[in-house]
N, C-alpha and C positions, 0 to 999 in steps of 0.2 A: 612870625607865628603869634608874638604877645600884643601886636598891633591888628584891635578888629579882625579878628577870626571871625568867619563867616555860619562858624556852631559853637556853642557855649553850655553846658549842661554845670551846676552846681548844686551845693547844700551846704549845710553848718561845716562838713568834715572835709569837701574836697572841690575842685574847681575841674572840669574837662575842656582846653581850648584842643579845635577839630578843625581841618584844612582838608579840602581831597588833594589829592595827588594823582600822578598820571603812571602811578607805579603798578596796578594791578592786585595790590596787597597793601594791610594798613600797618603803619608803624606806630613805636609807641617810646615816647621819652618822659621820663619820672625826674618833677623837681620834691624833694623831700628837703625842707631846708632844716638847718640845727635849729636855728630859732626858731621853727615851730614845733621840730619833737629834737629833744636834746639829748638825749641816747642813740647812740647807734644801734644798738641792738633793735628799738620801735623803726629808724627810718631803711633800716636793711628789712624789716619784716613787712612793713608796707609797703616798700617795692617791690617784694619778691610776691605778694598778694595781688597787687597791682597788673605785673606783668602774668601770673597766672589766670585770672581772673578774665584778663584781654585775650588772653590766648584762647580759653571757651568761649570766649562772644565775636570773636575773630570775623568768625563764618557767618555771623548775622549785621556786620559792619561793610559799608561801603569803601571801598580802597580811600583813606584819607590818612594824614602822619596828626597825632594827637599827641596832646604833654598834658598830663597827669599833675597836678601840684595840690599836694597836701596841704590842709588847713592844721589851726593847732586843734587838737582834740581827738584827732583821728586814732592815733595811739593810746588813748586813753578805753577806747573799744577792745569788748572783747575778740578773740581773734577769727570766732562767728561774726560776729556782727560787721566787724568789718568789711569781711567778703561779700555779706549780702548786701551792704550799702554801695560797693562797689560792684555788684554785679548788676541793681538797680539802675546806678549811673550809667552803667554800658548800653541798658537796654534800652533808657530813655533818649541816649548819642542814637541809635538806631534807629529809632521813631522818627526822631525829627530831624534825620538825613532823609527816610525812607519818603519822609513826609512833603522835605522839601523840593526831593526830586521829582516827586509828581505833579507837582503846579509849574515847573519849567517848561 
């Protein structure tokens, strides 16, 4: 998955590598490392952000397995802004699935 993924969406706070799959539904795996948010408390709550936040944009994603990997700073948001920077990324994985499947 971390070799040339064939979708890439990023920003300052986080990275989306995207694979389709032949599964009919999208999966979703969270790297939150300690050395970039060093409390547990910040990488339990951006996961749980994370996997909520995928779960309403679910239905607007192409069946693909995605890994979520936090940058440092992410936790430093408040825990609005976090959701909307992650619901932006989701939408932007969207587009440029939606996008590339129509030039195929």
């Amino acid at each position: 998955m971390f070799k040339n993924p064939p979708y890439r969406v990023s920003d300052q706070y986080m990275l989306l590598l995207a694979r389709p799959n032949g599964l009919g539904y999208s999966r979703l795996g969270c790297v939150v490392a300690k050395k970039k948010v060093r409390r547990a408390v910040g990488r339990n709550r951006i996961k749980r952000v994370a996997r909520d936040t995928f779960r309403r944009q679910q239905q607007f994603l192409v069946p693909m397995d995605i890994v979520f990997i936090a940058h440092q700073g992410l936790d430093l948001l408040a825990p609005q802004a976090q959701t909307e920077c992650l619901q932006k990324n989701w939408q932007r994985l969207a587009r440029r699935t939606e996008h590339r499947g129509e030039q195929k």
